[in-house]
C-alpha positions, 0 to 999 in steps of 0.5 A, spaced: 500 500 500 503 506 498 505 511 503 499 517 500 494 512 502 497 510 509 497 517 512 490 517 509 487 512 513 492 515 519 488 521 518 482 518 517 482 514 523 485 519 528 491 514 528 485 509 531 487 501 528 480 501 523 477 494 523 474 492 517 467 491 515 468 486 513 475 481 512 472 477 507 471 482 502 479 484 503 483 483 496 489 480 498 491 475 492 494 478 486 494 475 479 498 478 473 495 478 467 500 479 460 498 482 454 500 484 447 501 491 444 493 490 441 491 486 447 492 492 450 489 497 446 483 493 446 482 493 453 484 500 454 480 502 448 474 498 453 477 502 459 476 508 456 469 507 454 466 504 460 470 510 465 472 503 468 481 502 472 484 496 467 485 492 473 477 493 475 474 492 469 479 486 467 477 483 475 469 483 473 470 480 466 474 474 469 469 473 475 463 473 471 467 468 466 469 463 472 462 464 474 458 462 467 463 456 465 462 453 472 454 454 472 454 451 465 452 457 461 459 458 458 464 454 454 472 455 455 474 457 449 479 451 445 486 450 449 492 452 445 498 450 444 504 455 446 505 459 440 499 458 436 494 464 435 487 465 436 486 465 428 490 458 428 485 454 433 479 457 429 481 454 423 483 447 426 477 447 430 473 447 424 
């Protein structure tokens, strides 16, 4: 957490230890996600439309995803192999 968001929590809190509301609604786990040059614009692109931070709007995407293949609403898009495009597993797939 950075320096600028501690003090204000000090501040805030009158230097009193703040209990969360709730723990269970702590994110503390992280996970990194790599994009290419047009994955990345295309999902700024998405950013900038919805007014949403990258890392929110990707949160929600990949939770509401999770959420439909689990309950059997979605599919999992075809595996690949290391290398292969996205294009190469539409042409093979067919």
């Amino acid at each position: 957490m950075p320096l600028a968001w501690v003090l204000f929590f000090l501040v805030l809190c009158k230097g009193e230890a703040m209990a969360y509301s709730d723990p269970s609604l702590l994110r503390e786990f992280e996970a990194r996600v790599r994009l290419n040059e047009r994955e990345n614009e295309l999902v700024s692109a998405l950013c900038n439309f919805t007014g949403q931070q990258k890392g929110v709007l990707l949160r929600e995407i990949i939770l509401d995803f999770a959420q439909k293949v689990l309950s059997g609403q979605a599919d999992l898009p075809a595996q690949r192999s290391m290398g292969e495009s996205p294009q190469q597993v539409r042409i093979t797939a067919a």
